[in-house]
C-alpha positions as CSV (number, residue, x, y, z in Angstrom):
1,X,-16.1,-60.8,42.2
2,X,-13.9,-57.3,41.4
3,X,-12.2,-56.6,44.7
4,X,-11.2,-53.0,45.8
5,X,-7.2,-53.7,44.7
6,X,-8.2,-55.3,41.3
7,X,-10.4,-51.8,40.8
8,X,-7.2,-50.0,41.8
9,X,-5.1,-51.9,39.1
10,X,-7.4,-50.7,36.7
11,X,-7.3,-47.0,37.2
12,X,-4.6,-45.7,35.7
13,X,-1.7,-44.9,38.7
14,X,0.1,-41.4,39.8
15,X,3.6,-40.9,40.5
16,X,3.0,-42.3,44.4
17,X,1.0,-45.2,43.1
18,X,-2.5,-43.8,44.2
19,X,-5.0,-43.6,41.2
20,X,-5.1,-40.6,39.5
21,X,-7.9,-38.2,38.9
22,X,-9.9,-38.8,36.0
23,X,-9.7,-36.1,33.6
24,X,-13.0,-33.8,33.6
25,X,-15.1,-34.0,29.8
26,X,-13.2,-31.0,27.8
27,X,-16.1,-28.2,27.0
28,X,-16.4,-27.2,23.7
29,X,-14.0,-24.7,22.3
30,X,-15.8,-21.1,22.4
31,X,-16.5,-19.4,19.1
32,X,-16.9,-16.3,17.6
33,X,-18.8,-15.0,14.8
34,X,-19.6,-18.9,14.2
35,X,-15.6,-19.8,13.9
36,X,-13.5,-21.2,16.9
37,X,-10.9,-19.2,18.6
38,X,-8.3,-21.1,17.6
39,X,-9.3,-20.7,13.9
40,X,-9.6,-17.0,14.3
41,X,-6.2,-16.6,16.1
42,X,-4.9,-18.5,12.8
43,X,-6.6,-16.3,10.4
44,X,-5.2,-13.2,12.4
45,X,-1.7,-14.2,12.2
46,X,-1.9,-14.8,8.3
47,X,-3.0,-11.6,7.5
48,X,-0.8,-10.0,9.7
49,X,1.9,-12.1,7.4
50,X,0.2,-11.2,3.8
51,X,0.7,-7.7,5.3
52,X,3.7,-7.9,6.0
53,X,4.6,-9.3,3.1
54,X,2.6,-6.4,1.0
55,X,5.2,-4.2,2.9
56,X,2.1,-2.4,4.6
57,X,2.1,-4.3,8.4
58,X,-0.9,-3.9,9.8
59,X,-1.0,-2.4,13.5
60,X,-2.5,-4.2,16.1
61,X,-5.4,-2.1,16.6
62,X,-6.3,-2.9,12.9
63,X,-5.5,-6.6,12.8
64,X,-8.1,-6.5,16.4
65,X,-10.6,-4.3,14.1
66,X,-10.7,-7.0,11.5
67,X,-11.7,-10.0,13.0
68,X,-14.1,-7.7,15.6
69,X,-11.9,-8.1,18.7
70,X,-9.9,-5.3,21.0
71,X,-6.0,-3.8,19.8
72,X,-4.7,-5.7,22.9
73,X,-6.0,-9.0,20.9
74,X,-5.0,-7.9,18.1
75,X,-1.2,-7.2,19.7
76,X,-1.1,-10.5,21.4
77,X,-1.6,-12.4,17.3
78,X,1.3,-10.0,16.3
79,X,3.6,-11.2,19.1
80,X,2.6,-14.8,18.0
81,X,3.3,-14.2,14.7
82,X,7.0,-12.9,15.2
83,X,7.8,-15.4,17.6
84,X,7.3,-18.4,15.0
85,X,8.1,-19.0,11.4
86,X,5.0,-18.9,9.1
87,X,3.4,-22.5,8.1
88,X,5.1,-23.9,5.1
89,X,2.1,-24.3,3.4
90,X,1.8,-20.6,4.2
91,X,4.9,-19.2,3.1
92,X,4.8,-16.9,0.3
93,X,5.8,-18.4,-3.1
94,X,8.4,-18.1,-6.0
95,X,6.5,-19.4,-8.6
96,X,8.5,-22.2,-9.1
97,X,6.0,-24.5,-6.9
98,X,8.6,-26.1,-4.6
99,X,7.4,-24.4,-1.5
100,X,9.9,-22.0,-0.9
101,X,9.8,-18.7,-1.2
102,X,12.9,-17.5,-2.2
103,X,14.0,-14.3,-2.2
104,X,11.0,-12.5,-1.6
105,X,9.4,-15.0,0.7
106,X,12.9,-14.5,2.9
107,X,12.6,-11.0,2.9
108,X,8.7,-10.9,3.8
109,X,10.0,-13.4,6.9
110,X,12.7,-11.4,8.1
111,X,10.3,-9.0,8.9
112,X,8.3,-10.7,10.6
113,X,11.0,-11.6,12.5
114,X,12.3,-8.2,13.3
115,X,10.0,-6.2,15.7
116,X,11.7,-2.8,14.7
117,X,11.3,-3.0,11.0
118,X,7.7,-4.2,11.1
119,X,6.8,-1.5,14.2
120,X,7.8,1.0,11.2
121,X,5.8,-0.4,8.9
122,X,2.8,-0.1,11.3
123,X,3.5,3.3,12.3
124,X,3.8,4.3,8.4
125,X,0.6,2.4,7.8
126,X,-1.6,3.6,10.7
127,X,-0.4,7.0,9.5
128,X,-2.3,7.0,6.4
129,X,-5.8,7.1,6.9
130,X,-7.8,6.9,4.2
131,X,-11.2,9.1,4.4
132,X,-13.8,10.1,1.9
133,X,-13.1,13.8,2.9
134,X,-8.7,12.6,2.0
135,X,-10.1,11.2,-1.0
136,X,-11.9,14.4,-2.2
137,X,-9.4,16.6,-1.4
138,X,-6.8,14.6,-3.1
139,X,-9.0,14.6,-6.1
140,X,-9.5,18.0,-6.8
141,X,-5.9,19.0,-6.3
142,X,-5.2,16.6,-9.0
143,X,-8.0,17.7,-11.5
144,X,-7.5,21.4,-11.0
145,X,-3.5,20.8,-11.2
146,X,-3.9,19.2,-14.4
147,X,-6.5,21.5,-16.1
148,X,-4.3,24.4,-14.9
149,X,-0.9,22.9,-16.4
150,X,-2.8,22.2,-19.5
151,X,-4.5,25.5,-20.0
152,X,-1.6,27.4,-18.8
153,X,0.8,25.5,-21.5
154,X,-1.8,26.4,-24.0
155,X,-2.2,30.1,-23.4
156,X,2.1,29.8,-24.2
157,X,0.5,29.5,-27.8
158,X,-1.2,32.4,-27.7
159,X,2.3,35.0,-26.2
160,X,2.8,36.0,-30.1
161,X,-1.1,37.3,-30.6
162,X,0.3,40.9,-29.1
163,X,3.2,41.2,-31.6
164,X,0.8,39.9,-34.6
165,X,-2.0,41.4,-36.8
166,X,-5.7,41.8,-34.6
167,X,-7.5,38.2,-35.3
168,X,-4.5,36.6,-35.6
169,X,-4.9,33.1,-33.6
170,X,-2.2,30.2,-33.4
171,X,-4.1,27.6,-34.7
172,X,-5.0,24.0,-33.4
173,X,-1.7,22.2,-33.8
174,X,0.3,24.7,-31.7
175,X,-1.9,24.6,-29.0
176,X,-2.5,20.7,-29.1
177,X,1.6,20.7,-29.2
178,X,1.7,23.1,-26.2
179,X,-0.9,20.7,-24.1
180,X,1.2,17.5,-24.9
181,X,4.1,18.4,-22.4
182,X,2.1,18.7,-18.9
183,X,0.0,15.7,-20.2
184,X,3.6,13.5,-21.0
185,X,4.5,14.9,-17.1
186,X,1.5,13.2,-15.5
187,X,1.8,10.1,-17.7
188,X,5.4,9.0,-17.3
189,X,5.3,9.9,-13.1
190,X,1.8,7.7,-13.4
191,X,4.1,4.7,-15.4
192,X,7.0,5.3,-12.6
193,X,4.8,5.3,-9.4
194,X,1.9,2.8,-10.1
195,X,3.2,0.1,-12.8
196,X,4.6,-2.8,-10.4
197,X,8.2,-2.8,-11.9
198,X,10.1,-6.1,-12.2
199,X,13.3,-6.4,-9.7
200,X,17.1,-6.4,-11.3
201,X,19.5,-3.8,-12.6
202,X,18.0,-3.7,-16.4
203,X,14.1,-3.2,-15.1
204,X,15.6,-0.3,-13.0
205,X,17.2,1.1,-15.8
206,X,14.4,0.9,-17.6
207,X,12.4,2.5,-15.0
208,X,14.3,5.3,-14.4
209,X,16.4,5.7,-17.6
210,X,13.6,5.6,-19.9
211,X,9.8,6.7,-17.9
212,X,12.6,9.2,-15.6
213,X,13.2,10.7,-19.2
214,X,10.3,11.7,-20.3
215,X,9.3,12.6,-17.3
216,X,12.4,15.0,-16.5
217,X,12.1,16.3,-20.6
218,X,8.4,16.9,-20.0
219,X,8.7,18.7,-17.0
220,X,11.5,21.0,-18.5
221,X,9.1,21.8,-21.0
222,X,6.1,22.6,-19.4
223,X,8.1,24.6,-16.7
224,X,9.9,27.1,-19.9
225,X,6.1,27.4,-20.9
226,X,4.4,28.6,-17.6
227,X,7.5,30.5,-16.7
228,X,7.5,32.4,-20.0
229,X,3.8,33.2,-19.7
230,X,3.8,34.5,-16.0
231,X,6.4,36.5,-17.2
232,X,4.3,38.1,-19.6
233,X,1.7,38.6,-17.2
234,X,3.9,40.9,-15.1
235,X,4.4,38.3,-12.3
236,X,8.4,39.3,-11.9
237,X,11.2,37.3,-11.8
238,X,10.9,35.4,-8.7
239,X,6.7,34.5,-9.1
240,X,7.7,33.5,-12.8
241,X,10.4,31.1,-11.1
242,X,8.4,29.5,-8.5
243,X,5.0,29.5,-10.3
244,X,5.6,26.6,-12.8
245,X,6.6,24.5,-9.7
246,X,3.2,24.9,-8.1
247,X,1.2,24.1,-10.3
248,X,3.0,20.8,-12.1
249,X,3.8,20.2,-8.3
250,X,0.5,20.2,-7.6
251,X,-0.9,17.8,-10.1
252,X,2.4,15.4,-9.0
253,X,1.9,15.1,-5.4
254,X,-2.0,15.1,-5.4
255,X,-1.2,11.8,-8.0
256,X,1.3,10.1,-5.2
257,X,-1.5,10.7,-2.5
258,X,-4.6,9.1,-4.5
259,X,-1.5,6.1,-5.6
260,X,-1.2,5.6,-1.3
261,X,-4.4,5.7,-0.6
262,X,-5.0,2.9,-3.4
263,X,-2.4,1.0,-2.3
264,X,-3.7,1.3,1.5
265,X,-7.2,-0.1,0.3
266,X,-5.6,-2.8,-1.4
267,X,-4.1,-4.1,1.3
268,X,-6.7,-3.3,3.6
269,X,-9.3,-5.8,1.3
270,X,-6.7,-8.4,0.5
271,X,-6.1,-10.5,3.7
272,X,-10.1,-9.5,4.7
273,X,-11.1,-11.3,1.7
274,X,-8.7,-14.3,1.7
275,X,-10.4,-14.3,5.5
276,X,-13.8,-15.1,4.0
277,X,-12.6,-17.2,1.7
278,X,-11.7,-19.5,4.1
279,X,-15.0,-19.4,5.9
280,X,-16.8,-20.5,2.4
């Protein structure tokens, strides 16, 4: 027959030797979207470090947006995430499959771990919204800054028709010639802004000595052409100085715009998509 005192030696005993309260049955873990809250918290503080180490941060109103849950939530992941060290299994790699991720994995970490640098990377990447109406725009100063450059360095083939016999014309290869500067312009800052260059003193060189070139030559070029032909046109000394700038200028910064915006949709759909991945 169990007595009352051999009951009591089989509960498991407090501190003062009175049984202790059974635990309560755990309730299930709530979920969201189908995946559990702790899941979701993980996935949140991964792509807040593949952002990070795309050197575009996401804030914490879009790390909240992503998963479907407030900017406070979104805040509290990135807080997590600065606080610890990234997973090993995590870390960004060198290639050389020992699970380190040497330099660049270092630099991506340091980040993470200091508030200041990644709050300016979210403040530079919440201030690019990209918007079909941004898009657009961007678009059609780069089309129209191109056509313009290219027509305007052709006419430049055509400054000698006043001086020459009526139906004189300066045939194809002079105007093809004149059209291959501004074209070389948009090329080599295309090469320099959007190829992703290899680190190291050589690759920089490379970069800068050789694409900077052509880029510098071809710019040089086109700008004697427009200048000489606004000159023609009466514009004066100061339009014919300023002219060229707009309208090479023009096609050059309308490129760099449609580059960020690219580069902000990449890393917008990168961690988003290694997200789903891990739901398959």
């Amino acid at each position: 027959m169990t007595t009352v005192d051999d009951r009591r030696d089989e509960l498991p005993m407090d501190r003062y030797g009175d049984a202790a309260p059974e635990a309560p049955d755990r309730s299930p873990e709530p979920v969201h979207g189908g995946v559990r809250h702790s899941d979701l918290r993980q996935r949140a503080r991964q792509a807040y470090r593949d952002s990070v180490a795309a050197g575009a941060a996401l804030s914490g109103k879009e790390l909240g947006a992503r998963f479907g849950r407030s900017e406070r939530w979104g805040r509290e992941r990135i807080a997590e995430t600065r606080a610890t060290p990234p997973p090993a299994d995590h870390r960004p790699s060198d290639g050389n499959g020992d699970g380190n991720g040497g330099h660049g994995a270092a630099a991506a970490n340091e980040a993470v771990r200091q508030p200041g640098a990644v709050e300016a990377v979210d403040r530079a990447a919440a201030g690019v919204p990209v918007s079909a109406g941004a898009r657009f725009v961007a678009w059609l100063g780069f089309v129209f800054g191109s056509v313009m450059s290219v027509a305007a360095n052709v006419l430049h083939a055509w400054l000698p028709a006043q001086e020459r016999p009526a139906g004189w014309s300066p045939g194809i290869a002079p105007q093809v010639g004149s059209a291959v500067w501004p074209i070389g312009l948009l090329l080599s800052v295309e090469v320099l802004s959007r190829v992703p260059w290899a680190p190291g003193f050589w690759w920089a060189l490379a970069r800068y000595g050789g694409a900077g070139t052509v880029a510098l030559g071809s710019a040089v070029i086109s700008y004697g052409h427009l200048h000489e032909v606004l000159l023609a046109w009466d514009y004066g000394t100061l339009g014919a100085a300023v002219g060229p700038l707009v309208l090479d200028g023009l096609m050059v910064v309308s490129g760099f715009a449609l580059l960020t915006m690219s580069r902000a949709q990449a890393v917008t759909a990168g961690p988003a998509a290694k997200a789903g991945g891990a739901d398959e």
